[in-house]
C-alpha positions, -999 to +999 in steps of 0.1 A: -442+585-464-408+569-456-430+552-426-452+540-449-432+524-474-414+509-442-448+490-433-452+479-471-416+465-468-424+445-436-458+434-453-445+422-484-413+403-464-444+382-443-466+375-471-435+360-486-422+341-459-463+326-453-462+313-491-425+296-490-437+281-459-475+275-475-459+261-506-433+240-487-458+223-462-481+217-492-450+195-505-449+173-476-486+164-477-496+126-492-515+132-520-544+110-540-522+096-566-528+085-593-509+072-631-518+092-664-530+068-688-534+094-721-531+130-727-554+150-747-549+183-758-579+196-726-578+168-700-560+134-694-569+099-685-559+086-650-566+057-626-564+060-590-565+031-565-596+019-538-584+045-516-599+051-482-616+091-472-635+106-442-667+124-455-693+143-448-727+149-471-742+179-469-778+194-483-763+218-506-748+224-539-732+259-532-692+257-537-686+284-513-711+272-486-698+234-492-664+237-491-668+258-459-691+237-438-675+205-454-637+215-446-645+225-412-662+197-399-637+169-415-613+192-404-624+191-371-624+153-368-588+152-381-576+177-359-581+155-328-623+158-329-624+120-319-631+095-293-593+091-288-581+131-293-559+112-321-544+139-348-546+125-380-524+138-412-539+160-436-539+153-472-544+166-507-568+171-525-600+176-512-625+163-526-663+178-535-690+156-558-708+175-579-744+168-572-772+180-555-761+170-523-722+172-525-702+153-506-669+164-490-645+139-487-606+143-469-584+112-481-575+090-451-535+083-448-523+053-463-508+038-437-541+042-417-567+013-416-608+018-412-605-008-381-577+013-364-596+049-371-610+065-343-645+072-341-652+110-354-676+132-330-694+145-354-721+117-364-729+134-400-691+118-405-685+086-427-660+064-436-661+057-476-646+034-499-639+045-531-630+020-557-604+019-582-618+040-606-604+055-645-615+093-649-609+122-671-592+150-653-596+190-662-575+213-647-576+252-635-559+276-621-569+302-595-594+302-568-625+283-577-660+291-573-696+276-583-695+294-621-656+286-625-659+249-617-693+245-635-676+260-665-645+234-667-672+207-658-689+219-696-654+221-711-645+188-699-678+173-714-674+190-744-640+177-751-648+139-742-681+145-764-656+153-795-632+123-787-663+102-787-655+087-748-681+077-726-685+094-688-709+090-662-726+108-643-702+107-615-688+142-615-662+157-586-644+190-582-607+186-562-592+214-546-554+211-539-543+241-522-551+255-482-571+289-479-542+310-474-522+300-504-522+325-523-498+318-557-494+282-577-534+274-572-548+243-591-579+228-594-595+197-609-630+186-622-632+150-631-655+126-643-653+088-642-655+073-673-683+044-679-653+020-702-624+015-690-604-003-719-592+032-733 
């Protein structure tokens, strides 16, 4: 018993020190920012800047399966999967549309032009430029899934429905944390929004 409880001890101590260490690498990633332009009482307005990603599309509309496939391949690429064998920063969040055939998409450091990238090894991989852009932003906690995020996606129409604002069709779930963070989990599904002059 004592032998037990010994192992539970030296457990617990490791899965703490892996989530400071999760939770303080996660603070040192760049992140997709962005400037809150209203709050409502179940999502917010933001803008975000053209900002430059890596993606990949895939043939698929599963959240487990995407985010998989998706994360390993950009993954790969940014991990030195390149003409050059160049390591390229990772940042936050990552990014799924939520269509048919969802596209994953890894923001590309700022201080990193599309001229000076190297060229990824896996061909399915694109460079895109996504515009400035106004959405609405929902947010969760937890881990996500295909129900959860399709669940906030209806909650997040239903509340722009009420306050009467117009949204496209143009629908994306973002995913802030890595796999093995376990505590302090959020999540995103946002829309942009067809008028801008909110």
């Amino acid at each position: 018993m004592k032998a037990l409880l010994i192992i539970v001890g030296i457990l617990a101590v490791i899965l703490i020190i892996s989530q400071v260490f999760a939770a303080k690498s996660q603070q040192d990633i760049e992140t997709y920012s962005f400037k809150v332009v209203e709050t409502y009482d179940k999502f917010e307005i933001r803008t975000y800047e053209a900002t430059l990603f890596t993606s990949v599309k895939l043939p698929m509309n599963e959240y487990k399966a995407v985010s998989s496939k998706g994360f390993s391949i950009l993954a790969g690429y940014i991990f030195g999967g390149n003409n050059t064998n160049e390591k390229i920063a990772m940042t936050s969040p990552v990014s799924m549309s939520l269509e048919d055939s969802m596209t994953v998409m890894f923001m590309v450091p700022r201080d990193l032009k599309k001229e000076n990238l190297p060229r990824p090894d896996e061909t399915q991989i694109e460079f895109r430029e996504e515009p400035a852009k106004t959405v609405a932003a929902i947010s969760f906690k937890g881990w996500a899934d295909s129900e959860k995020i399709e669940a906030y996606r209806s909650e997040l129409i239903a509340a722009l429905d009420a306050e009467k604002i117009p949204y496209s069709d143009r629908f994306y779930y973002l995913g802030y944390n890595a796999p093995y963070e376990l505590f302090n989990r959020k999540n995103e599904v946002i829309v942009e929004l067809e008028n801008a002059e909110l």
